[in-house]
C-alpha positions as a Markdown table, in Angstrom:
| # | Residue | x | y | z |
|---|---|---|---|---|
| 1 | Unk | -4.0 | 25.4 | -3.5 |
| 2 | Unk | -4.4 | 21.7 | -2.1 |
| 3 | Unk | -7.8 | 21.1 | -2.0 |
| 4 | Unk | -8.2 | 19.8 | 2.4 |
| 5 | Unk | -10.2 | 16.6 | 1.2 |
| 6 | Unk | -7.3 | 15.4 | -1.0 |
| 7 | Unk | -4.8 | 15.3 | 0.8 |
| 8 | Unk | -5.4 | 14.2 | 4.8 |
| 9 | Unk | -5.1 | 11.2 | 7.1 |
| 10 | Unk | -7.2 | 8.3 | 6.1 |
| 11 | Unk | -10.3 | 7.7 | 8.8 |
| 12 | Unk | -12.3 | 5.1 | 8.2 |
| 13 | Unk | -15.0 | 6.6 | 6.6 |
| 14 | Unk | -14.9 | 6.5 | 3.1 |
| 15 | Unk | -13.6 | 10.1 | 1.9 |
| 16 | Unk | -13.8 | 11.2 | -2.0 |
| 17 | Unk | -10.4 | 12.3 | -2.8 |
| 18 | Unk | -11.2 | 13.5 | -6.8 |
| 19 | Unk | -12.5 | 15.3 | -9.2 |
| 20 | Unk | -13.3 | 15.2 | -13.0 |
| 21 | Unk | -11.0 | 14.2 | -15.0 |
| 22 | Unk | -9.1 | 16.3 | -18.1 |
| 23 | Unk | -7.1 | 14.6 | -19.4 |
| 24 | Unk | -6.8 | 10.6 | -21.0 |
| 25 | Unk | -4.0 | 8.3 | -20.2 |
| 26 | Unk | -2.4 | 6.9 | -23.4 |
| 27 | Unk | -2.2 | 3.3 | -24.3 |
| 28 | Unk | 0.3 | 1.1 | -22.4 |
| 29 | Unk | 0.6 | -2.2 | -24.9 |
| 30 | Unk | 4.0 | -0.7 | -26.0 |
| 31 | Unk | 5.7 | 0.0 | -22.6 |
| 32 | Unk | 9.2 | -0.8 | -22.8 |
| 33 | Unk | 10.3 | -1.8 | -19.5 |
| 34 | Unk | 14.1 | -1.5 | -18.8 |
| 35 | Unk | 16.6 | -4.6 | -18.2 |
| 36 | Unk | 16.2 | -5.5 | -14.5 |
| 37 | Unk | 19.5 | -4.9 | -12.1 |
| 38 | Unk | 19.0 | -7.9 | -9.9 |
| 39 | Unk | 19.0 | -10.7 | -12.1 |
| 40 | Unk | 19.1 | -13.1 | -8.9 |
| 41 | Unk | 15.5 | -12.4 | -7.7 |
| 42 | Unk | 12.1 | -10.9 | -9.3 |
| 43 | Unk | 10.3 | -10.8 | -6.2 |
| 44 | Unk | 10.0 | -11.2 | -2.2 |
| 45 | Unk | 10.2 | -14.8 | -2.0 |
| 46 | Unk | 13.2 | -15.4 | -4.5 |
| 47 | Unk | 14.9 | -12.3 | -2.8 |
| 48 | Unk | 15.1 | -13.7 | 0.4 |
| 49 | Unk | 15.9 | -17.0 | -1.0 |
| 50 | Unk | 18.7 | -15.2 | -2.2 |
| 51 | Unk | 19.7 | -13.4 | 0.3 |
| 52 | Unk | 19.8 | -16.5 | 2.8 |
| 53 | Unk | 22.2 | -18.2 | 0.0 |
| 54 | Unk | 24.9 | -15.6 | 0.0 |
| 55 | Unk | 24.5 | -14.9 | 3.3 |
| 56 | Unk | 23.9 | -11.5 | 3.2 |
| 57 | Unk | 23.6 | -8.8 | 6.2 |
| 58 | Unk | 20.0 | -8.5 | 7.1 |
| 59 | Unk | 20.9 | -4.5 | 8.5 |
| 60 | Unk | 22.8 | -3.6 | 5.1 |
| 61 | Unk | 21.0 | -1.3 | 3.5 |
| 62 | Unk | 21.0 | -3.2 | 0.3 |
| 63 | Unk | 19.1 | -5.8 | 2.2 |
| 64 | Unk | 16.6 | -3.8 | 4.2 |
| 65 | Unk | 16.0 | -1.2 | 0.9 |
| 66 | Unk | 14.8 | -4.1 | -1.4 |
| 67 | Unk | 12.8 | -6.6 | 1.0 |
| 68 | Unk | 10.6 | -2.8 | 1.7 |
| 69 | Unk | 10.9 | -2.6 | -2.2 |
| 70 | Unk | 9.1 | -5.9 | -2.9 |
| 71 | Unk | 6.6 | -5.2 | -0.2 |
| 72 | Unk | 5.8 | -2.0 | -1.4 |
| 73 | Unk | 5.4 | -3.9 | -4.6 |
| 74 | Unk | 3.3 | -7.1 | -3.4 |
| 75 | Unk | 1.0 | -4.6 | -1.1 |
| 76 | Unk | 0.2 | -1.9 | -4.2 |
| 77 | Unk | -0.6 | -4.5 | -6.8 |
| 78 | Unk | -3.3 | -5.3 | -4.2 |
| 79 | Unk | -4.7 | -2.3 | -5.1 |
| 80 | Unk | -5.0 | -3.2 | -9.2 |
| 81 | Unk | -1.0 | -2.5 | -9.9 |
| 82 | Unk | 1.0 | -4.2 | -11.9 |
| 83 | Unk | 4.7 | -3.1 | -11.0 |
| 84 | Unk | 7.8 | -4.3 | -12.1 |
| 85 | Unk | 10.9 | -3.6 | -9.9 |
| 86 | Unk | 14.0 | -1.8 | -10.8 |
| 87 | Unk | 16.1 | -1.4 | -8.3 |
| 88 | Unk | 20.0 | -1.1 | -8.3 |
| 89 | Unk | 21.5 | 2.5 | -9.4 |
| 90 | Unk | 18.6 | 3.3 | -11.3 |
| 91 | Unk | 18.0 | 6.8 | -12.6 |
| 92 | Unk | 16.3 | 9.5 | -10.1 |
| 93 | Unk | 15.3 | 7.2 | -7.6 |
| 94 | Unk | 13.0 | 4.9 | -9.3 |
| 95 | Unk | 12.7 | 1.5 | -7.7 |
| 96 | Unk | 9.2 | 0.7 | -9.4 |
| 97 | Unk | 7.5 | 1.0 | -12.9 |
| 98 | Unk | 4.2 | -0.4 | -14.0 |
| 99 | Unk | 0.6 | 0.6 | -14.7 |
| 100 | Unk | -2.7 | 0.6 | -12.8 |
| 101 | Unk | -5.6 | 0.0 | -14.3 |
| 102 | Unk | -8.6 | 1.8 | -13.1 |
| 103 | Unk | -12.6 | 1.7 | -13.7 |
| 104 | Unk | -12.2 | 5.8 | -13.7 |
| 105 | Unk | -9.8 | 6.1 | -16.4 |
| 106 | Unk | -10.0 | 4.9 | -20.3 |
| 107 | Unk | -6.5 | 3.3 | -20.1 |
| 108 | Unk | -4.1 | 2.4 | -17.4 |
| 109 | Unk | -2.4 | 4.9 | -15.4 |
| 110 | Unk | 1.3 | 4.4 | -15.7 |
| 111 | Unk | 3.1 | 5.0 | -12.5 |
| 112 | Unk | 6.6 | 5.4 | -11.6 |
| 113 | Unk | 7.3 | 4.6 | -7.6 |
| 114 | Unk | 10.5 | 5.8 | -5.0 |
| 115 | Unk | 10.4 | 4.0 | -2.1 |
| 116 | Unk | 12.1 | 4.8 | 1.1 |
| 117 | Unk | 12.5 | 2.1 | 3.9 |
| 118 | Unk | 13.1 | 5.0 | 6.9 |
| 119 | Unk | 12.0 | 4.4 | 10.6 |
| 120 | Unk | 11.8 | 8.6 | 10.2 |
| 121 | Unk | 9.4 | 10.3 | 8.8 |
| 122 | Unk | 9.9 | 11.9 | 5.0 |
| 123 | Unk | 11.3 | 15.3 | 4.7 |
| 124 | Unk | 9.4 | 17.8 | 2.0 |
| 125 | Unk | 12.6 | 18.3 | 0.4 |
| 126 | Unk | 12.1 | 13.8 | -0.1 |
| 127 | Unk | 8.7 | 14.4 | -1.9 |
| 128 | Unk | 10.3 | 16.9 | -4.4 |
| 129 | Unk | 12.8 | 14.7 | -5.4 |
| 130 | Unk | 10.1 | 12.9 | -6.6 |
| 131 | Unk | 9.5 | 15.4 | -9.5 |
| 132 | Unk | 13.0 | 14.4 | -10.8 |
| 133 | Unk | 11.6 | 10.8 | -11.3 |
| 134 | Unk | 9.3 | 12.4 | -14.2 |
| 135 | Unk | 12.2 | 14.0 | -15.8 |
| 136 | Unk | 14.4 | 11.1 | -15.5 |
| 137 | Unk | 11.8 | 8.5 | -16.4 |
| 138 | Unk | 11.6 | 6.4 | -19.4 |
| 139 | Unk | 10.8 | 7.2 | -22.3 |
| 140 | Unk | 6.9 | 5.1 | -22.0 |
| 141 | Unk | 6.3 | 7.0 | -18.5 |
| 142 | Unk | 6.8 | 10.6 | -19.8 |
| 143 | Unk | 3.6 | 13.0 | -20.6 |
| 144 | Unk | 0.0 | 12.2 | -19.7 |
| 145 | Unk | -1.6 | 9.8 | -17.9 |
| 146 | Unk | 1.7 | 9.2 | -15.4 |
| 147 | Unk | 1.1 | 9.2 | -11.6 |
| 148 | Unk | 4.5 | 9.5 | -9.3 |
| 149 | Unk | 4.1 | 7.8 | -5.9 |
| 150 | Unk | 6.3 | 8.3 | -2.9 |
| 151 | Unk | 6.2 | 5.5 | -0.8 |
| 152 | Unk | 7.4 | 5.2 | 3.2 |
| 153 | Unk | 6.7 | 3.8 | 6.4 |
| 154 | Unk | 5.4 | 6.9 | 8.3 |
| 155 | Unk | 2.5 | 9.3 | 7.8 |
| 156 | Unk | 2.8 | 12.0 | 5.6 |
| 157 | Unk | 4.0 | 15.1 | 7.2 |
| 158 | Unk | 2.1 | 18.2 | 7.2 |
| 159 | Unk | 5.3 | 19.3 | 5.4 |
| 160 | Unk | 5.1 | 16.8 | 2.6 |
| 161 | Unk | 1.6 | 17.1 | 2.3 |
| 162 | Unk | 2.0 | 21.0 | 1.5 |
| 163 | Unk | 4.8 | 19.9 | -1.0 |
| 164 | Unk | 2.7 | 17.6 | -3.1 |
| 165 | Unk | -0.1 | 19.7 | -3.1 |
| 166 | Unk | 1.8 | 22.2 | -4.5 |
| 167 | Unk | 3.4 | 20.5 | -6.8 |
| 168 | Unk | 2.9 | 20.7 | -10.9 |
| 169 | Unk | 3.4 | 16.8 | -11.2 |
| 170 | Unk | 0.9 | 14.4 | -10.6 |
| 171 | Unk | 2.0 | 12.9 | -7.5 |
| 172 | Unk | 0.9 | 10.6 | -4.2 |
| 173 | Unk | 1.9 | 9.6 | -1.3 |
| 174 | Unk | 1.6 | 5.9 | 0.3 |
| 175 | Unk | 2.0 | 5.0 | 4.0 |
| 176 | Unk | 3.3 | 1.1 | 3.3 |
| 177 | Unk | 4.2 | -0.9 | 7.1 |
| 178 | Unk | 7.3 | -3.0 | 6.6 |
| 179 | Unk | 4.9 | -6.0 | 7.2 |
| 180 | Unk | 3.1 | -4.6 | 3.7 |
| 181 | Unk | -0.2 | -2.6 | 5.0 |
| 182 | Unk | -1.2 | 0.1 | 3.2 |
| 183 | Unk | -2.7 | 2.3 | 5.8 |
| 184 | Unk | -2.7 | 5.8 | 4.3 |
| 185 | Unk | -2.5 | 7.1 | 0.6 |
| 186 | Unk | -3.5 | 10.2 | -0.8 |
| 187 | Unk | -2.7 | 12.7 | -4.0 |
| 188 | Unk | -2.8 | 16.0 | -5.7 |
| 189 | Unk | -5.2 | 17.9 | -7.6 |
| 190 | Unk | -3.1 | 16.7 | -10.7 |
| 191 | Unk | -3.3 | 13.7 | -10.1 |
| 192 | Unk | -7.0 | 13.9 | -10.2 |
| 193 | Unk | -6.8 | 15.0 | -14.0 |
| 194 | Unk | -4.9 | 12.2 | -14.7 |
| 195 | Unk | -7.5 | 9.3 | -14.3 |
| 196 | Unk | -7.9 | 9.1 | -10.2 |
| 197 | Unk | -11.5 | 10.5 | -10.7 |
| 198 | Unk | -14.5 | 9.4 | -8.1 |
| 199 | Unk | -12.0 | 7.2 | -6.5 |
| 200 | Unk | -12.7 | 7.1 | -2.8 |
| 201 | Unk | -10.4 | 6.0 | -0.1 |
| 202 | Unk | -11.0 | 4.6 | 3.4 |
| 203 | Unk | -10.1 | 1.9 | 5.6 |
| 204 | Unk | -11.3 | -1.6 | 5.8 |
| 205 | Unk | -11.0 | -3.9 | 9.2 |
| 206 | Unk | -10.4 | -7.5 | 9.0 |
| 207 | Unk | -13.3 | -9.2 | 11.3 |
| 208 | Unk | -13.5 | -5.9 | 12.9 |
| 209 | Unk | -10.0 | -5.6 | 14.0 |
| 210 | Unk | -8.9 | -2.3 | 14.6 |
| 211 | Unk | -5.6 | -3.7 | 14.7 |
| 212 | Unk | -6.2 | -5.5 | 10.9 |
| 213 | Unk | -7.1 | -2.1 | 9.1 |
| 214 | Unk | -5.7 | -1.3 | 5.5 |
| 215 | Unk | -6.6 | 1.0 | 2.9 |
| 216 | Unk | -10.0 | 0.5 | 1.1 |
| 217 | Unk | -10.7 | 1.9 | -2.8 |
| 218 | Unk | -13.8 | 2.2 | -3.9 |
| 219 | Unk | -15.6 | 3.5 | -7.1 |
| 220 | Unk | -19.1 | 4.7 | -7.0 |
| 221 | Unk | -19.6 | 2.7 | -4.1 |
| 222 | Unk | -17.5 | -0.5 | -5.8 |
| 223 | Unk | -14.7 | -1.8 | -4.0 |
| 224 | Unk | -11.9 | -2.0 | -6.3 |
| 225 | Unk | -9.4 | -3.4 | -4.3 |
């Protein structure tokens, strides 16, 4: 059963979203990432340099799916991730692979991302598709010490949220704005066992903007973002 404090809307108190624990991540020296699909661009900047040289459609979806894919990218390394993007036909739906290196766990996590630039919300049957990504992985981001994230512009659904938390996989969900605030993440109880443990989430407001609030990770009382 999904534990009520793990997976709920961020407030901006600080809410403890883990427990102890089981298991250690492997070592990540010998990831082998595979061949990028765009060869034209690496990141936000050079991908819209490149997009303004061919000229391409700003509403294609190729366009709209990899400017949110960078974002996503740029906003979670914020947090302590260091991504690489994938993109193109890639297997299962993986647009991001990387690590994330935590003060609660021995090694880095590594963590495989989807991302899905939709004005709707995500459907549960969208966060189970997310399982897939484990099977289909590569070979460095199978067993322990792998954390899937779904990533999208809405808040998690009741629906989703029931679908991750009963999920086998250890799996999260990120609330990424197409202007790159993070403004809700959350995971499961196995996710916990995989490294996640005493990390707290909240918000933080710029100057004391409501309107400049973005996620906030702290460990034992450390911000860590």
């Amino acid at each position: 059963m999904l534990a009520a404090r793990t997976l709920q809307f961020i407030r901006p108190a600080q809410q403890s979203l883990c427990r102890s624990s089981t298991n250690a991540a492997p070592a990540t020296s010998n990831l082998t990432y595979p061949e990028s699909q765009s060869p034209n661009h690496h990141d936000l900047p050079s991908f819209l340099e490149y997009a303004s040289r061919i000229s391409m459609d700003v509403k294609s979806t190729t366009y709209v799916g990899t400017h949110y894919e960078y974002t996503a990218q740029s906003a979670l390394e914020r947090l302590g991730m260091s991504l690489k993007r994938i993109g193109g036909k890639s297997d299962y739906g993986i647009d991001l692979l990387g690590t994330w290196s935590l003060p609660s766990a021995a090694e880095p996590l590594k963590v495989l991302i989807q991302c899905k630039a939709f004005a709707r919300k995500i459907e549960p049957a969208q966060a189970r598709e997310l399982e897939g990504a484990f099977v289909g992985a590569p070979t460095g981001w199978r067993g322990v010490g792998v954390l899937g994230l779904l990533v999208s512009q809405k808040p998690a659904t009741k629906g989703v949220r029931e679908a991750l938390g009963r999920s086998r996989w250890p799996m999260g969900y990120v609330l990424c704005t197409p202007e790159g605030k993070i403004l809700q993440m959350m995971w499961n109880r196995r996710a916990e066992q995989e490294g996640l443990e005493d990390i707290s989430v909240g918000l933080k407001y710029a100057g004391g903007d409501a309107a400049q609030k973005e996620v906030l990770l702290t460990w034992k009382g450390e911000d860590i973002n």
